[in-house]
C-alpha positions in Angstrom: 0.0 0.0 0.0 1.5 3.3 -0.7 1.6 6.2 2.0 2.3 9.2 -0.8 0.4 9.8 -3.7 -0.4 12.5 -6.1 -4.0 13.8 -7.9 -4.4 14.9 -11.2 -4.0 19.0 -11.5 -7.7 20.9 -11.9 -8.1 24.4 -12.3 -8.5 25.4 -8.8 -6.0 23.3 -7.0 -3.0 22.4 -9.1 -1.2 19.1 -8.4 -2.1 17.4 -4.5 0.6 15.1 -2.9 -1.4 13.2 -0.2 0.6 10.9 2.5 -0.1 9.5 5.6 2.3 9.9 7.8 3.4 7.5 11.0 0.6 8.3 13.4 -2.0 7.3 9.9 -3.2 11.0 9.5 -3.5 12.1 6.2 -1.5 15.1 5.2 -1.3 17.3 1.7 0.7 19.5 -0.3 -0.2 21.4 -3.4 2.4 22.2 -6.5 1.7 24.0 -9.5 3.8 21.1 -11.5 3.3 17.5 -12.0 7.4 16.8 -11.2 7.5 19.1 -8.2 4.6 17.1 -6.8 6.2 13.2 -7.6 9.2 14.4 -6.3 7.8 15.2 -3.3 5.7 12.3 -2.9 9.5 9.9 -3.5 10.7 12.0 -0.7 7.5 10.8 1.6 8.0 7.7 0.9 11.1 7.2 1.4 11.4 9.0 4.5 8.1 7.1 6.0 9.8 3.7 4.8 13.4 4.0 6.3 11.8 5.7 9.4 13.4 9.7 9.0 9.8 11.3 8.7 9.9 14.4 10.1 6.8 17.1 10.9 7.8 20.2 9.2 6.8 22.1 12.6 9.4 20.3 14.1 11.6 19.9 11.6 11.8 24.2 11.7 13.0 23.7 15.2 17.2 25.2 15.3 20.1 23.2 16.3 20.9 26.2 18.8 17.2 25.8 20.2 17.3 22.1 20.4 20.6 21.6 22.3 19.4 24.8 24.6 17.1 22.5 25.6 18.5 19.3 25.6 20.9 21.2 28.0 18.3 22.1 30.7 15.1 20.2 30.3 17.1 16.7 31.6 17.4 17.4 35.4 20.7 17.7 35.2 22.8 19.8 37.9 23.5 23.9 37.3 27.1 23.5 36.8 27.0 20.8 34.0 24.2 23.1 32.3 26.5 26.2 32.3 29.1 24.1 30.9 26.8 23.2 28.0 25.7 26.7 27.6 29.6 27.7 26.8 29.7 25.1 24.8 26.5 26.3 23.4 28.0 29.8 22.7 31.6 28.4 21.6 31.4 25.9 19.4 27.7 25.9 18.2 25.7 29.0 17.7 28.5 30.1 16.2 28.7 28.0 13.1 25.1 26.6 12.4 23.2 30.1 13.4 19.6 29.6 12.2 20.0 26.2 10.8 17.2 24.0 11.3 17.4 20.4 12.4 15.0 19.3 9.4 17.5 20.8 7.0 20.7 19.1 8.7 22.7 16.7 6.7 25.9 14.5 7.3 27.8 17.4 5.2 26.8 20.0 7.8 27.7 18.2 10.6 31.4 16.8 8.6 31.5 20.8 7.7 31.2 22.0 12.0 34.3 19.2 12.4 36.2 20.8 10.3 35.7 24.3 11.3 36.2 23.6 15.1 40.1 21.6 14.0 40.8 24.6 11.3 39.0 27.9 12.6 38.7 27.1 16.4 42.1 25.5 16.3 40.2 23.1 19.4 42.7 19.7 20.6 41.6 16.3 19.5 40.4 15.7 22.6 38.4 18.9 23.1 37.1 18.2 19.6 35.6 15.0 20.1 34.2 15.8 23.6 32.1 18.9 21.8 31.3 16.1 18.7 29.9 14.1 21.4 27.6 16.4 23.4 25.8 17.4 20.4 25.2 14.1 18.8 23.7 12.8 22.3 21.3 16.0 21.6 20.7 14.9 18.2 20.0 11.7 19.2 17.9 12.8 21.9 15.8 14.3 19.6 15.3 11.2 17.6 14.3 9.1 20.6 11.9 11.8 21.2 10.7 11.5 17.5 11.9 14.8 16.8 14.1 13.8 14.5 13.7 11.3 12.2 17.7 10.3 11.6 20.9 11.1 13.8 22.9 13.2 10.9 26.3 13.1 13.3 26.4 9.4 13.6 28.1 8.5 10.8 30.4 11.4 10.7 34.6 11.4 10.7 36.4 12.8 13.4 40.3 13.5 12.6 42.8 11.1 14.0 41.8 8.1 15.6 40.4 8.0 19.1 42.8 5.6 20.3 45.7 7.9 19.2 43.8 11.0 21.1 43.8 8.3 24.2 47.7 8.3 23.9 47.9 12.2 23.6 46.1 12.5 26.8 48.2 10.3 28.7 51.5 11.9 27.2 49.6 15.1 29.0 49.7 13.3 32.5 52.6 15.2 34.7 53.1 12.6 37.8 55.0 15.1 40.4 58.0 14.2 42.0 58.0 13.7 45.9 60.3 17.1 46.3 57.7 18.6 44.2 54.6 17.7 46.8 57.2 18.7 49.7 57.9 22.0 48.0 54.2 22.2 47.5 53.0 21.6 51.1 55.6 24.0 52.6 54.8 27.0 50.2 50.7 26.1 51.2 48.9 28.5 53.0 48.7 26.8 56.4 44.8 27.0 56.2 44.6 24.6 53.7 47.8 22.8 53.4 46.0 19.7 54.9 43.7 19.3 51.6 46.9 18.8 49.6 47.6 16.1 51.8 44.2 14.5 51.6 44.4 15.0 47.7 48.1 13.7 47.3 47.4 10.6 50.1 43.9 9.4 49.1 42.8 11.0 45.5 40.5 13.4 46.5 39.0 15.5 43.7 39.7 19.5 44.5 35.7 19.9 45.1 35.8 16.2 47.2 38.7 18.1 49.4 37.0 21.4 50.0 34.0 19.7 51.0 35.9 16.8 53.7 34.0 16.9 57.3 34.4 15.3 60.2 31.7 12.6 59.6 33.9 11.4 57.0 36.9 10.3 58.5 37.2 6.5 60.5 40.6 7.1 62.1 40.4 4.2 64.1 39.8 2.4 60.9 41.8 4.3 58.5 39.2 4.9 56.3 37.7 8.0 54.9 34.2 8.1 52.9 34.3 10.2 50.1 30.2 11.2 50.1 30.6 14.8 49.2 32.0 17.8 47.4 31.4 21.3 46.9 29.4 22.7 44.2 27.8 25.7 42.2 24.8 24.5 41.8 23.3 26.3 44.7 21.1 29.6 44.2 21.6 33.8 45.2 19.6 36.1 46.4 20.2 38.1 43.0 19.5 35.1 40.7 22.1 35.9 38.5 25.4 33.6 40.1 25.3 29.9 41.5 25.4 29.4 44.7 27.6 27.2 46.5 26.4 23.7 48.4 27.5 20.9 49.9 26.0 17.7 47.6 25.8 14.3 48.4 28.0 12.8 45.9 26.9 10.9 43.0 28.2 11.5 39.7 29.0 8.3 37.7 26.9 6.9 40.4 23.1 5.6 41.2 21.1 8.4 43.0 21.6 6.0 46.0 24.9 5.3 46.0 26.3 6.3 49.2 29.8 7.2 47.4 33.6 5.4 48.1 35.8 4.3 50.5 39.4 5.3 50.6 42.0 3.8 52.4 43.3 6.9 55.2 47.3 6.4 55.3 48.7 6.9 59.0 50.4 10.0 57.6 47.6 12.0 56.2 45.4 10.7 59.0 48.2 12.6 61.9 47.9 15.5 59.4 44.0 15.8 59.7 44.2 15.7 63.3 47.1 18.1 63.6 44.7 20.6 61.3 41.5 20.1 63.3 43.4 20.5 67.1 45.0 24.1 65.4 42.1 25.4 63.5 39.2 23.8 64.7 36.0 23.0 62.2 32.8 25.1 61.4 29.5 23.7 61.0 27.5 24.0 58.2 23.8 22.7 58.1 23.8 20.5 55.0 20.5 18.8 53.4 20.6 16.7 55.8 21.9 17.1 59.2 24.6 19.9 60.4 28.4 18.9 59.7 31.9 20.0 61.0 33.7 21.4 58.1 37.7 20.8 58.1 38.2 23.3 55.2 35.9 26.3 55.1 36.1 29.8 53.5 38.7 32.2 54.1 36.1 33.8 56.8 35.2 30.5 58.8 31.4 31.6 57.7 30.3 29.5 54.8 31.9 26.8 51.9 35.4 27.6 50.4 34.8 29.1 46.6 37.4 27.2 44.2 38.1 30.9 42.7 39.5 32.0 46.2 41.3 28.6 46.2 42.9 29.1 42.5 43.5 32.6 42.9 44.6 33.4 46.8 45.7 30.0 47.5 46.6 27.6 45.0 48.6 30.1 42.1 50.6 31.7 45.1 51.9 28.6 46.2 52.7 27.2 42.8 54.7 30.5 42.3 56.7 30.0 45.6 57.4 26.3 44.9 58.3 26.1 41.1 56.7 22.8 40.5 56.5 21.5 37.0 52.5 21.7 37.6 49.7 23.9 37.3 46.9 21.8 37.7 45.4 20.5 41.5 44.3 17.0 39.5 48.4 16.6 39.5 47.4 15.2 42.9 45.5 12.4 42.0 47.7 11.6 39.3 50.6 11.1 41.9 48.0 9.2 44.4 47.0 6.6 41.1 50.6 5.9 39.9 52.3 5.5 43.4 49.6 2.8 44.2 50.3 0.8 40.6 53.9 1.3 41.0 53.5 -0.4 43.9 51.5 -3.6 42.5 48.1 -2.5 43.5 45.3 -4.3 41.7 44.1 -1.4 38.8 40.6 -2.7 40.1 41.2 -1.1 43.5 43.0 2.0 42.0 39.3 2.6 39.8 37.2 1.9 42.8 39.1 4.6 45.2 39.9 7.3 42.1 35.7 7.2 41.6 36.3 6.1 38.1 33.0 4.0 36.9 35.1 1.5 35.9 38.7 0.1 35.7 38.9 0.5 32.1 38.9 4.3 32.6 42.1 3.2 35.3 44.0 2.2 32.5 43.2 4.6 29.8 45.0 6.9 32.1 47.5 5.2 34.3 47.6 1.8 32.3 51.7 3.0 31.0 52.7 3.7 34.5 52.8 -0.1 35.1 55.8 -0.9 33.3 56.7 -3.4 35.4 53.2 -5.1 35.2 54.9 -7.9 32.7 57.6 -8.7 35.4 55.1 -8.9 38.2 52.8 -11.0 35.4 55.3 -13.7 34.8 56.8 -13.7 38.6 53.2 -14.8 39.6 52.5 -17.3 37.4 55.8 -18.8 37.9 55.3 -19.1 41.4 51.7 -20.2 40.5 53.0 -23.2 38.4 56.2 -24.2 40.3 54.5 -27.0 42.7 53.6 -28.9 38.8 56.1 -32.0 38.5 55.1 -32.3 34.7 55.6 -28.7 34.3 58.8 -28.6 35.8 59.4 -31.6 33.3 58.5 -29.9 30.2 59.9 -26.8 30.9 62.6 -27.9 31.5 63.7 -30.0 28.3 62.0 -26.8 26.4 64.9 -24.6 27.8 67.1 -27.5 26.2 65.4 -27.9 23.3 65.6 -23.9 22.6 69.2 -23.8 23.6 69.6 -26.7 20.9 67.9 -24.3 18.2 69.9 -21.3 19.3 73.3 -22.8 18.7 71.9 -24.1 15.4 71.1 -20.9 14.0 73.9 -19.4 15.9 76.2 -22.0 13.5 74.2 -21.3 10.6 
């Protein structure tokens, strides 16, 4: 049965394309020529049989307009929304201006790649991170029926994503132990114990600034990682986030109670040290009222990561004249001492927060160069109580020794 088809022209009404479209309403469109109209009816059918049907209506909806909303109409949190809406204004608006979604081809979208490498001179990376947040809008759209076809899924990026991988980690600084010691002394005393906490057990800057009392098991040596420090809060004015104290749970279920970390003795003697000469503050969080270990520069409210970056954390780089600029540098030091050290890249993942260990090893996976050593050690050992093993291997080593000297004559 066809769903497009076209009447005869009469004097009133020219040449009518009917079509029904996917919800079995009958639609039409009037031409003045016979090939306008069959051309139109080929495009109806094909679009209703491979499943890209569009409603014009929504079809004149704007890339701009749909990833504005795809950006806030998900429930996700304040911060991540202003991220998109740089993004938005960056790498977006930009380039495809009043260009509607109905009118967006594969070329369009292969044209934007191109322009962010050439014109926006953007990194691999950054490239394929801004690729990715609008073809989860696109596709958004098209789970929503909004869009018939996701025009960015078959695109090109440049370069291959497993030689971006490699850039990235070529970008990892691991400091030096002199480096953190530098780093600590040239701290403002305030807040030298969050380098600690970030160096010793991989805190996140925001997991840090958040750290209360609650938290810490020092007769366990533990510390639960539940929290951190956000913008997603509100103002009086409206027009600036307000900081809060979260429960954390990104990368995790809404009712994940977050991760353990081990608490090494030395960081644990550091806490204590901080909370006998400084004290805590409470803050009232969502739930119940908390001591806060690292609080604003007041002792009032929640420590602002601008104050931090600007007051704190570039001073102190200045003084110490580390090879770093970045405060993730301390998790990078925290990840590769532990793997250096023949820690299962399982438990590394579950106390960095990563959602799962292959994330580990995209990062940290070449700081195990000695991996293969520890490899073959263990299944030595593992294999060593065999007596036919033992056998075997043994008249292999002859039997390869044999070959050698062979070839070696040869």
């Amino acid at each position: 049965m066809a769903h497009a088809w076209v009447t005869a022209r009469t004097a009133k009404l020219g040449y009518t394309c009917f079509w029904m479209d996917p919800d079995k309403r009958q639609r039409q469109k009037v031409f003045r020529l016979k090939g306008d109209a069959d051309d139109f009816r080929a495009k109806k059918e094909r679009e209703i049989a491979t499943g890209t049907y569009l409603e014009t209506e929504r079809g004149a909806q704007t890339v701009v307009a749909l990833f504005e909303r795809w950006a806030t109409s998900r429930g996700v949190e304040n911060s991540t929304v202003r991220q998109y809406r740089s993004l938005l204004n960056q790498a977006i608006r930009p380039f495809f201006k009043a260009k509607t979604i109905g009118a967006l081809k594969l070329a369009d979208v292969q044209a934007w790649i191109l322009w962010m490498r050439d014109t926006k001179v953007y990194s691999p990376q950054t490239l394929q991170t801004r690729f990715g947040y609008l073809s989860a809008a696109l596709q958004w759209a098209v789970d929503n029926d909004e869009l018939g076809r996701n025009p960015a899924k078959r695109a090109k990026l440049p370069g291959k994503r497993a030689n971006v991988r490699r850039k990235v980690k070529g970008k990892i600084v691991v400091p030096t132990l002199t480096e953190i010691e530098a780093l600590i002394t040239a701290f403002d005393p305030r807040y030298t114990a969050m380098v600690w906490v970030m160096v010793g057990c991989g805190l996140r800057v925001a997991e840090a600034m958040g750290l209360c009392v609650d938290q810490i098991d020092f007769e366990r040596g533990l510390l639960y990682v539940n929290r951190q420090v956000t913008e997603d809060g509100t103002t009086a004015s409206g027009k600036n986030a307000g900081l809060q104290l979260k429960m954390y749970t990104k990368h995790r279920d809404a009712d994940d109670p977050g991760r353990t970390v081990p608490l090494p003795k030395i960081v644990a003697n550091v806490l204590c040290a901080h909370i006998e000469r400084f004290g805590t503050v409470t803050w009232k969080s969502s739930k119940y009222p908390v001591q806060l270990l690292f609080p604003n520069h007041s002792r009032r409210g929640l420590l602002n990561q601008n104050y931090l970056r600007n007051k704190v954390w570039q001073p102190a780089l200045a003084t110490s004249r580390v090879s770093f600029d970045r405060t993730h540098t301390m998790r990078h030091f925290f990840a590769s001492s532990l793997l250096a050290d023949g820690v299962p890249i399982t438990d590394v993942a579950e106390w960095l927060g990563h959602a799962s260990p292959e994330i580990t090893h995209d990062y940290y996976g070449h700081l195990m160069p000695d991996a293969p050593d520890r490899g073959r050690a263990a299944m030595n050992n593992a294999m060593a109580s065999l007596p036919d093993l033992r056998a075997i291997a043994a008249n292999s080593g002859r039997h390869d020794g044999r070959q050698s000297k062979q070839a070696a004559a040869a």
